[in-house]
N, C-alpha and C positions, 0 to 999 in steps of 0.2 A: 121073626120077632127080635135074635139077636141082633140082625142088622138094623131094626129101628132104635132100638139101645144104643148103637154104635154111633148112628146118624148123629142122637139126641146127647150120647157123650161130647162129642167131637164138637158140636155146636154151643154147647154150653162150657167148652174147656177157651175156645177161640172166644165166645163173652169174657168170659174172667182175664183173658190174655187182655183184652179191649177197657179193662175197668181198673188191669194192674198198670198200665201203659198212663191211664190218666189220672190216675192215683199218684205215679212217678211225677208226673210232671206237674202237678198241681203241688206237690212237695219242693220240686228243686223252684217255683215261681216264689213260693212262701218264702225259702230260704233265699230266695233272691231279694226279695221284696225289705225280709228284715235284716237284710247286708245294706241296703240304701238308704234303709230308716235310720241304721247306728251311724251310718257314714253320716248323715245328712245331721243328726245329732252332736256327732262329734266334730264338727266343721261350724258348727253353727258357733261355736265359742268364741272363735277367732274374730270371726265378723261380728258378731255381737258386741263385740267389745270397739271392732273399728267403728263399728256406727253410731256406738254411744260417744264414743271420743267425738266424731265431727259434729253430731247434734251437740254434745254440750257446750263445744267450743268455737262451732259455726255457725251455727243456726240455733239461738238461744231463744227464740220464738217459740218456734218447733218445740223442741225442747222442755219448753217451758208449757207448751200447750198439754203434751205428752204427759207430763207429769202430773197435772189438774187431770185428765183424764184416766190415769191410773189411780187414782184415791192415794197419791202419796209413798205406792208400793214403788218398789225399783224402776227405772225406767228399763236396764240392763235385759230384766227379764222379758221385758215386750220387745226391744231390739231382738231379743234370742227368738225368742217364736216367730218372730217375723224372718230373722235369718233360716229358720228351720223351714217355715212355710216357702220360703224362695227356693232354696235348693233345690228342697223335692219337687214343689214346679218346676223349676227348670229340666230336672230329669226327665221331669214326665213330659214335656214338651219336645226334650230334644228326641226323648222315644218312639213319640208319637212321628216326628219327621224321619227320621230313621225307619221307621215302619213305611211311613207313606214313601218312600223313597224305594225302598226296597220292592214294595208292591206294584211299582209301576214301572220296573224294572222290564224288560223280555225275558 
């Protein structure tokens, strides 16, 4: 009897080992994830601002179209999300070949 106890320890200690394992690593992806989002936030400023410069002062079309489409709100801010949407594609894009690269590795 002891030894089925022991079996049933042992098997149920090595789950929990298996649940802390993916627990860990589902935490350091989170903390990954929301290190790329502030980056990807914090960068997006920069360029947000380069883009509204060239739209206002090159492409006043654009620009002009932009602005009718925003109901009059900042243009600034739709450059920004637009900057923020690009980053983080790009990230995920160079991730994704990175990954595929790796996997087809020997």
């Amino acid at each position: 009897m002891s030894g089925i106890l022991a079996k049933e320890k042992a098997a149920l200690a090595k789950e929990e080992g298996k649940l802390t394992k993916f627990l860990k690593a589902v935490q350091k992806f989170m903390a990954k994830e929301f290190l790329w989002v502030l980056l990807a936030v914090v960068l997006a400023f920069p360029l947000a601002y380069l883009i509204d410069y060239v739209l206002q002062n090159y492409m006043y079309e654009v620009y002009g179209d932009l602005k009718i489409y925003m109901n009059d709100r900042p243009v600034l801010l739709a450059t920004y999300l637009i900057a923020i949407a690009g980053i983080y594609f790009a990230r995920a894009v160079a991730g994704s070949i990175a990954l595929a690269l790796k996997k087809s590795k020997p």
